[in-house]
N, C-alpha and C positions, 0 to 999 in steps of 0.2 A: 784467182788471186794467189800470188807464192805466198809462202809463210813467211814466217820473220828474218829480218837481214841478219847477215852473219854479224857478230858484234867482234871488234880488236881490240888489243889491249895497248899498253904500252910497251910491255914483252912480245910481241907478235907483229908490231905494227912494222919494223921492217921489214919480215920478210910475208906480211900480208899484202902489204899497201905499196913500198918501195921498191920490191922485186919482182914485184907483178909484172908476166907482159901484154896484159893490156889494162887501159886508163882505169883507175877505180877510185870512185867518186867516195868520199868519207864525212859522214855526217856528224858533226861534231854536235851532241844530244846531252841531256840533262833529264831526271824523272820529272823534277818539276817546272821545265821547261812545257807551258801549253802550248805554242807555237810549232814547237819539236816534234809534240802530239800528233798536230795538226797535219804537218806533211809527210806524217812515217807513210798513212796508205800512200801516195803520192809515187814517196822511193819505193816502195814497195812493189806498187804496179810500174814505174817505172824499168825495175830489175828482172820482172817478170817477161816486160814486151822487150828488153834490151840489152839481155846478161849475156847474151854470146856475144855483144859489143864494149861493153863498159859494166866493171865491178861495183854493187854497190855495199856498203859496211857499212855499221854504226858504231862509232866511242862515245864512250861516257865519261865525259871531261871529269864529272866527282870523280869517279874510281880511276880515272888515268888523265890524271894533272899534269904528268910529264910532257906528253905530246901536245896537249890541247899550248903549254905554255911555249914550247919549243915553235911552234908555228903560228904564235900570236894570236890567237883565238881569242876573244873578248865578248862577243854576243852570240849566241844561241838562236838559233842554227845559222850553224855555216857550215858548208858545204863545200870543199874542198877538192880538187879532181888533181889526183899524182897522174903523173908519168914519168916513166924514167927516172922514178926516186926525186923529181921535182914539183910543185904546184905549180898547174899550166892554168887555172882559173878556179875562181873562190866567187861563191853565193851566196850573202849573208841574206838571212830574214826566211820567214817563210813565203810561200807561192803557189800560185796552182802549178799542178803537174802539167799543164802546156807549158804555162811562164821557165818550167824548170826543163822539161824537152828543149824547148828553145834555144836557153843556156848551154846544155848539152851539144848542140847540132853539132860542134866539128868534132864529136869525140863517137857520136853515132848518127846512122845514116836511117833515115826515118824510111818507116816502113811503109810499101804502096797501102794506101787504103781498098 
């Protein structure tokens, strides 16, 4: 299992998130969000089987209001995937980590079993 996801801020998140070149999926999280709780292993193992394909990051909408507001963020978690400095698909809720590989499929290419 990797360690913990890189965290952005609202200083960082352009050139973490928007000038990335390739897709990186950004978990808009809260402390007291339990749901949030719920899927970090998820992205976690997620990033672990899939980071030479797709980035994954967590904000923390308390500490960086800016961005969560700028891109309409309203419930916890959501899950966000830039490219090209654009939102090419948004996850709200929590899931299992199939539900959420799934989601993913056109941003990574599942691995042979």
């Amino acid at each position: 299992m990797a360690g913990t996801l890189k965290n952005v801020t609202d200083a960082d998140f352009d050139t973490e998130v928007l000038q990335s070149e390739k897709p990186v999926l950004v978990d808009f999280w809260a402390e007291w969000c339990g749901p949030c709780r719920q899927i970090a292993p998820s992205l976690e193992a997620i990033a672990a089987e899939y980071g030479d394909q797709i980035e994954i990051v967590k904000l923390n909408i308390d500490q960086n209001p800016g961005t969560a507001a700028k891109y309409g963020v309203m419930s916890i978690p959501t899950l966000n995937v830039y490219q090209g400095g654009e939102v090419v698909k948004t996850i709200v809720g929590a899931k299992p980590k199939a539900a959420i590989v799934r989601d993913l499929d056109s941003f990574i290419e599942a691995k042979a079993v």
